[in-house]
C-alpha positions, 0 to 999 in steps of 0.5 A: 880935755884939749884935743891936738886938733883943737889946739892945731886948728887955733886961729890966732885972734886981736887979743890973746886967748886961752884954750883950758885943759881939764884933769885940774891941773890948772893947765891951759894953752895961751894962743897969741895974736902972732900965732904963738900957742904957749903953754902955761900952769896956774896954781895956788900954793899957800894962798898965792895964785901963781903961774908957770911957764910951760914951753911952746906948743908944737915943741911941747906936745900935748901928752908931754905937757901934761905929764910935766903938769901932773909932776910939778903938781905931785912936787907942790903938794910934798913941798913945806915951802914954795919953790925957791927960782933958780937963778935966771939963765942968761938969755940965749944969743942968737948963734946959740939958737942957730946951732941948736937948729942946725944939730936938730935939722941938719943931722939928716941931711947929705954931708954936701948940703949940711956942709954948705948949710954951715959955712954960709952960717960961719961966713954970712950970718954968724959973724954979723947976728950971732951976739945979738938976743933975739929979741934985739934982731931987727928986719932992718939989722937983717937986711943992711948988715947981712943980705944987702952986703952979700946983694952988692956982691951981685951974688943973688944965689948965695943971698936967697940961700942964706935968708933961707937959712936965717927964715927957718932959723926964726921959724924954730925960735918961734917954735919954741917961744923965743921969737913972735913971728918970722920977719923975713917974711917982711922982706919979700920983694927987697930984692930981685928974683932969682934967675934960674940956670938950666944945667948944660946939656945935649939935647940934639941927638946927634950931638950927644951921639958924639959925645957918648963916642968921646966917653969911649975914647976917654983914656983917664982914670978907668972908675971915672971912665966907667963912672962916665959910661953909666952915668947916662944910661942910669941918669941919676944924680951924680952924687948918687952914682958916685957914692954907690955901693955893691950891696945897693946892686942886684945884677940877678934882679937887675936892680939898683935899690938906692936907700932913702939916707943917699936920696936928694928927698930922702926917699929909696929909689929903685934904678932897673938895670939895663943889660949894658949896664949890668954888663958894665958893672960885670968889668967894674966889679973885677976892677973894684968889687973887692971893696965897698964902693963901685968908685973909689978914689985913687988916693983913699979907698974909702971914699969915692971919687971926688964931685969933680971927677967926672966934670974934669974928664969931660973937660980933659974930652974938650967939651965945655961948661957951657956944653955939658956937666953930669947933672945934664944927663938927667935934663938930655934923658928928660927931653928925648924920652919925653919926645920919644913918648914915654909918659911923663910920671914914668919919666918922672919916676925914674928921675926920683922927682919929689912927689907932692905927697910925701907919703904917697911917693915913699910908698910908690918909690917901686911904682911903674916898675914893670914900665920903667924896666922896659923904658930904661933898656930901650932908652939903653940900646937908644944911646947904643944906637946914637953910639953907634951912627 
């Protein structure tokens, strides 16, 4: 009998080659020189030596396999007479498959990224490879219709983002045995690297000392003023804070337990409190805690402020784009507490940057909890003191 690591560790070859199953259902796993491992059953009925499809190894597992292997056989010996085939279903468009993906892969995400995810297929890549067949998509249809149009307009980011999109498309399709191999791959190097923008940020001290003043002179919106305050104590992701709610926070154990779903890597976070921190929340409960959320919008109390929010205010303060966003908080924390001395995996940990096992970090999401309690009320009276001087 197959083993899942004999079939996982199948090396495509020159030729096609088949890995038999035992059990004499006739079942067998077809390797092709591409690397497709597919599925087939061969049978004789009446005298005739025939062949079925059986889906696309890892989309079809082994277990699965044989158990549709085992009732197809069972409906051959109680049938008189040989299958009559269905009518041939009309070959799937490639906007099919992309939907397909996107219901199964996009489900799990944050709204803001299945968001983006599906306008860049409504805007860039459906309306130009939707009505092809799959096995009419060419790498050239690819590069001219689609990507060298989105190059022109000099918008690089948004051009690696949808071959992204486009490669984990195909990526599925080979999955399930509708395509040979992902040529995107075939395109590396057709275009110019991407040049990464750091988020803006204070990291002089005395500048971001007097920016924490102007956050306490900021007479807008009292969440947003509150949302401004917390922010770089706790130096989450902006979207982490802004959609928090008061379950999520112990002020007895001063803890903040932030569930996988809300996580950028979609692992739990634990965010210790500081004493100004708690303190803060304290006012904001009076002002919010009746409801769900710490900041709720000013129109709809249902959902939180908008991402804007806190960007708008910092505007409205008199800093610019180029000086400060909200996202820059985690890069000024960064770079003090790693001049400050503080080891790097606390820093780390405490940014809720992936670990490369995913198990490990799903298991250690409270590591160097101790460590990091004391480093963020010490980091907390740091910002008290540049306040302050």
């Amino acid at each position: 009998m197959l083993t899942f690591k004999q079939i996982d560790n199948a090396q495509p070859r020159t030729g096609a080659y088949k890995l038999y199953d035992g059990g004499g259902l006739g079942l067998y796993l077809e390797v092709k020189p591409s690397g497709s491992k597919l599925w087939r059953i061969q049978y004789t009925f009446q005298g005739r030596r025939l062949l079925k499809a059986m889906g696309a190894f890892p989309a079809v597992g082994l277990q699965d396999v044989r158990l549709e292997a085992a009732a197809f056989k069972k409906s051959l010996a109680e049938s008189a007479e040989l299958p009559t085939k269905k009518a041939k279903e009309p070959e799937k468009l490639l906007r099919d498959i992309a939907v397909e993906w996107a219901d199964k892969f996009l489900s799990g995400r944050a709204d803001k990224t299945r968001q983006k995810t599906l306008s860049l297929l409504d805007r860039k890549i459906l309306p130009y490879l939707g009505n092809f067949r799959l096995k009419d998509v060419t790498p050239q249809t690819v590069l001219g219709d689609v990507l060298r149009p989105i190059e022109a307009q000099g918008t690089i980011e948004t051009l690696n983002r949808v071959k992204t999109v486009i490669s984990q498309i195909f990526r599925y399709s080979v999955a399930n045995g509708l395509m040979e191999r992902d040529f995107t791959l075939d395109l590396r190097g057709a275009f110019p690297p991407l040049i990464v923008k750091h988020r803006a940020a204070f990291t002089d001290p005395a500048e971001f000392g007097g920016f924490l003043k102007a956050i306490d002179s900021f007479h807008g919106s009292p969440v947003v003023s509150y949302a401004l305050k917390i922010l770089p104590y706790v130096f989450t992701r902006p979207g982490e804070l802004r959609n928090a709610v008061w379950e999520e926070v112990s002020l007895d154990e001063s803890l903040w337990r932030i569930p996988a779903a809300r996580m950028k890597m979609r692992i739990a976070h634990v965010v210790p409190l500081a004493s100004q921190v708690k303190a803060l929340l304290s006012d904001l409960k009076e002002l919010t805690g009746w409801g769900r959320l710490l900041f709720p919008g000013a129109r709809t109390r249902t959902r939180p402020i908008s991402d804007v929010a806190m960007t708008a205010a910092m505007r409205r303060m008199g800093f610019t784009k180029e000086e400060i966003c909200p996202h820059g908080f985690r890069t000024t924390a960064s770079t003090l507490l790693h001049e400050k001395g503080y080891p790097s995996e606390w820093i780390e940990t405490q940014l809720a940057h992936r670990d490369a096992n995913a198990v490990r970090a799903a298991y250690n999401r409270a590591e160097h909890l101790a460590e990091r309690t004391k480093m963020m009320q010490e980091w907390a009276d740091y910002l008290d003191s540049l306040r302050a001087s």
